[in-house]
C-alpha positions in Angstrom: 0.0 0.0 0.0 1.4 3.6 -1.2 1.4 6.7 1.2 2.1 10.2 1.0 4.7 9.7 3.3 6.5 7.7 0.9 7.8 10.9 -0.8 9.9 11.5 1.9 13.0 9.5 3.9 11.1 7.5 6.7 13.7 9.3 9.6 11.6 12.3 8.9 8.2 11.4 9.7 10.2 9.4 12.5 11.8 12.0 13.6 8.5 14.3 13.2 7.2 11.8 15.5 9.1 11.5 18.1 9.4 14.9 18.5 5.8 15.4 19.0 6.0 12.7 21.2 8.1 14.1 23.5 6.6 17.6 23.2 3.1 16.3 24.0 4.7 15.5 27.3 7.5 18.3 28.1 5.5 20.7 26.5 2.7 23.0 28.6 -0.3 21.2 29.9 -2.7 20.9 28.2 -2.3 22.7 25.7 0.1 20.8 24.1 -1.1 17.6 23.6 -4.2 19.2 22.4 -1.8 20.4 19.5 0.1 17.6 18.9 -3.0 15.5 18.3 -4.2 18.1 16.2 -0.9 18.4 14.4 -0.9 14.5 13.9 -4.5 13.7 13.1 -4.5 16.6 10.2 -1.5 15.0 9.0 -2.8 11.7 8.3 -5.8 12.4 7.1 -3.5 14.7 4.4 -1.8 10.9 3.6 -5.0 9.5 3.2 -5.0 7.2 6.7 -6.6 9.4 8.7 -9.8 7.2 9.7 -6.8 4.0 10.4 -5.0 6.6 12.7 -8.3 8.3 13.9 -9.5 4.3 15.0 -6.1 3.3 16.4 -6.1 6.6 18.8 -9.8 6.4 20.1 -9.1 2.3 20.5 -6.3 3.3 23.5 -7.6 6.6 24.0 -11.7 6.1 25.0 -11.3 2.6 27.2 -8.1 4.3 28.9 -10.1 7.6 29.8 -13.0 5.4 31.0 -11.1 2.7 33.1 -9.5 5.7 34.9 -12.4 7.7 35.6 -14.4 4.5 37.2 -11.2 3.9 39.5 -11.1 7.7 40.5 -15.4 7.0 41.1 -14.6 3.5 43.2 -11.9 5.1 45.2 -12.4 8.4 45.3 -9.8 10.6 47.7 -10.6 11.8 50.8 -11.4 15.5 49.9 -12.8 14.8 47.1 -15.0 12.1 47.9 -18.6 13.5 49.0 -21.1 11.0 47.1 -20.4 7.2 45.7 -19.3 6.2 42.5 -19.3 10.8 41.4 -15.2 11.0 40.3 -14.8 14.4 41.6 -14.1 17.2 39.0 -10.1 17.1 40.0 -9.8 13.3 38.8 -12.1 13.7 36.0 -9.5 16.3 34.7 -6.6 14.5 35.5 -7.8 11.3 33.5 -8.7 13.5 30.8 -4.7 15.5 30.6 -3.3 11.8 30.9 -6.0 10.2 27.9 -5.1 13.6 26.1 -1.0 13.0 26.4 -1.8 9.0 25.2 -3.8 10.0 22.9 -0.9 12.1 21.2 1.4 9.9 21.4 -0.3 6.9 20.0 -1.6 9.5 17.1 2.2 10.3 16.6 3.5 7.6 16.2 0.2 5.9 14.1 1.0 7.9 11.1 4.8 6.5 11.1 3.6 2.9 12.0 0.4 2.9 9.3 1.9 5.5 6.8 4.9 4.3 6.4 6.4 0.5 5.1 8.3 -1.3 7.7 11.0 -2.4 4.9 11.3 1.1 4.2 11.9 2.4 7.4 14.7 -0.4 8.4 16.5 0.2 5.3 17.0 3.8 6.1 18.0 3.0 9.3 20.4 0.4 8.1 21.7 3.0 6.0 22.0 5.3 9.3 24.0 2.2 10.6 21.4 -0.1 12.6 22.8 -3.6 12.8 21.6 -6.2 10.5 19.9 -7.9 13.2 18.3 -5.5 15.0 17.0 -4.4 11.3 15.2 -7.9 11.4 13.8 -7.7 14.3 12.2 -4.2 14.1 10.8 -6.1 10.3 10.0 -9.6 12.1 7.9 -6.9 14.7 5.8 -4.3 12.7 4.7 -7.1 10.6 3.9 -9.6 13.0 0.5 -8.1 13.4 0.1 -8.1 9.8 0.7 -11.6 9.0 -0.8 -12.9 12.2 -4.2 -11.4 10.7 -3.7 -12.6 6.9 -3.1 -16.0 8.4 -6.1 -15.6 10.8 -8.1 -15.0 7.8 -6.6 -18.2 6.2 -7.7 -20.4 9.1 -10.9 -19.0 8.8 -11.9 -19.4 5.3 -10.3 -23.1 5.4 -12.3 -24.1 8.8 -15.5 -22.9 7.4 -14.8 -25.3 3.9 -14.7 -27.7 6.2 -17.3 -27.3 8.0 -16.3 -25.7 11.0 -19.4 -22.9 12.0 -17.3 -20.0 13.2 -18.8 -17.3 11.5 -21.7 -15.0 12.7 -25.0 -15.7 14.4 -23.1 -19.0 16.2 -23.7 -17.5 19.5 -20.7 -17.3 22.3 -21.4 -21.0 23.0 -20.4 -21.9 19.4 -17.8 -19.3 19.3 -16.2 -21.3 22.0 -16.2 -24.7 20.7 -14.5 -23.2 17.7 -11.9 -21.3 19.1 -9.8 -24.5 19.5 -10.0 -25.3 15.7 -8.7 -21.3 14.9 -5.9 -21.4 17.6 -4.6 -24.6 17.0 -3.4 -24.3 13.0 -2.9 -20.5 14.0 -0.2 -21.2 16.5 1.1 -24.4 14.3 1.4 -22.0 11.1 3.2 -19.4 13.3 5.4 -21.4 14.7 6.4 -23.0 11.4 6.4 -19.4 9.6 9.5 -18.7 11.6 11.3 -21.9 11.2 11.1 -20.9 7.8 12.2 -17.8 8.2 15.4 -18.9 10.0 16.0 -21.4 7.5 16.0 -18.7 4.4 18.5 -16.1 6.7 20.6 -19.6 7.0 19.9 -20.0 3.5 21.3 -16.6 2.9 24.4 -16.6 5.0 23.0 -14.1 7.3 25.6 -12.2 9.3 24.7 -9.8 11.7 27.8 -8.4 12.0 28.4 -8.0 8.4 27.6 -4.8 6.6 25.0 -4.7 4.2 24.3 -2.8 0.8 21.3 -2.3 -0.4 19.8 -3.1 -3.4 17.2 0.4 -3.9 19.0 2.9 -1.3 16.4 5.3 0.1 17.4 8.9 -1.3 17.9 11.5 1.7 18.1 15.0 0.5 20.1 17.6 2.1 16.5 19.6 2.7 15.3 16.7 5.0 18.1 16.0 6.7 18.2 20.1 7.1 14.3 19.3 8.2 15.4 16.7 11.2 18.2 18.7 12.3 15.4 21.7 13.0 13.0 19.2 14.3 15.6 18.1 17.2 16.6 21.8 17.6 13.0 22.8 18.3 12.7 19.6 20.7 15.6 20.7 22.7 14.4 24.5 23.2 11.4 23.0 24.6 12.8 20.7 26.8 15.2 23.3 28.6 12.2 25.7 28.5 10.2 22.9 30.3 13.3 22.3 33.0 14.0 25.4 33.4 10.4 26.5 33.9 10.9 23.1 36.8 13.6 24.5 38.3 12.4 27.9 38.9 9.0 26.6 40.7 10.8 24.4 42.8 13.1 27.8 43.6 9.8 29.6 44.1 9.0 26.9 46.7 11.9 26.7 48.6 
């Protein structure tokens, strides 16, 4: 699948990201999560994966801000606390800066993890000197996900041409009694998907240790690398801001 990010040298969206990240965090509260969702929700609806971004966010986001507002309602503090299972307004807020900051964060780095190709992103860091096998990992880990659905699917389709009910309107019951003839091949084909795979790095002479060259080298232009060299400026200057901002309150305290 093509994205607008693929224009550009995956360290700078990764770069973008993490300094948004951070920001979302060091930055003023709470204003500055507010932006950096903002900043990172425009952004992927501009590549076209907004609504993947939009549902990955409000998957973490909503059950997080709810889980934490029924513990500040079940165990409410002692000033607070004046009526049973009311979160008083203080904990209500505070769940809501903390969903805000995740919220960011996962919206951050959403766009680099949907927007951008895996393969793409640990060749340029293998070209920024990542080791071979820390390259595989970070491969064998964004696409784990991936595959573990596509083979999902597999099981699926070949369970049901056998026979197997395990689509809709089988009840939880039925569900059930199924679940062992979806987890069993699922596991087994998993299992044997990385055999394989260590067989074809075998295959391959794989060396970690041994440097690579790349077949289709992933173009970095002097502008980008101007681009991440300003993004990591800007993250500094807000990061002494925000320490130095700590260190005079704590001088105003003392």
């Amino acid at each position: 699948m093509t994205s607008a990010l693929d224009r550009w040298n995956p360290l700078t969206p990764l770069a973008a990201a993490v300094a948004l990240v951070l920001a979302a965090f060091a930055g003023p509260q709470p204003s500055a999560p507010l932006v950096v969702l903002a900043i990172a929700l425009l952004v992927a609806a501009a590549c076209g994966i907004g609504g993947k971004v939009t549902a990955l966010t409000a998957l973490v986001v909503l059950p997080t801000f709810a889980l934490l507002v029924l513990l500040a309602a079940a165990f409410p503090d002692a000033v607070g606390a004046h009526r049973q299972w009311i979160p008083p307004r203080a904990s209500v807020l505070d769940a809501l800066a903390i969903s805000l900051r995740l919220g960011a964060a996962i919206a951050a780095l959403g766009v680099v993890v949907v927007g951008v190709a895996p393969r793409r992103l640990t060749r340029a860091l293998a070209a920024r000197g990542l080791p071979a096998w820390a390259a595989y990992l970070v491969i064998a880990s964004l696409e784990a996900a991936p595959d573990a659905r596509r083979r999902a699917g597999d099981v699926i389709d070949a369970q049901r041409c056998r026979g197997v009910a395990v689509g809709k309107g089988t009840g939880v019951r039925g569900r059930l009694r199924a679940l062992p003839a979806l987890a069993g091949p699922l596991i087994v084909g998993l299992v044997t998907e990385s055999e394989e795979r260590a067989l074809a790095l075998d295959a391959r002479a794989f060396d970690p240790r041994a440097t690579r060259t790349a077949l289709a080298p992933i173009a970095d232009p002097v502008s980008e690398r101007w681009a991440r060299r300003v993004i990591w400026l800007a993250l500094v200057v807000v990061i002494a801001w925000r320490l130095w901002e700590f260190a005079r309150s704590l001088t105003i305290i003392a």
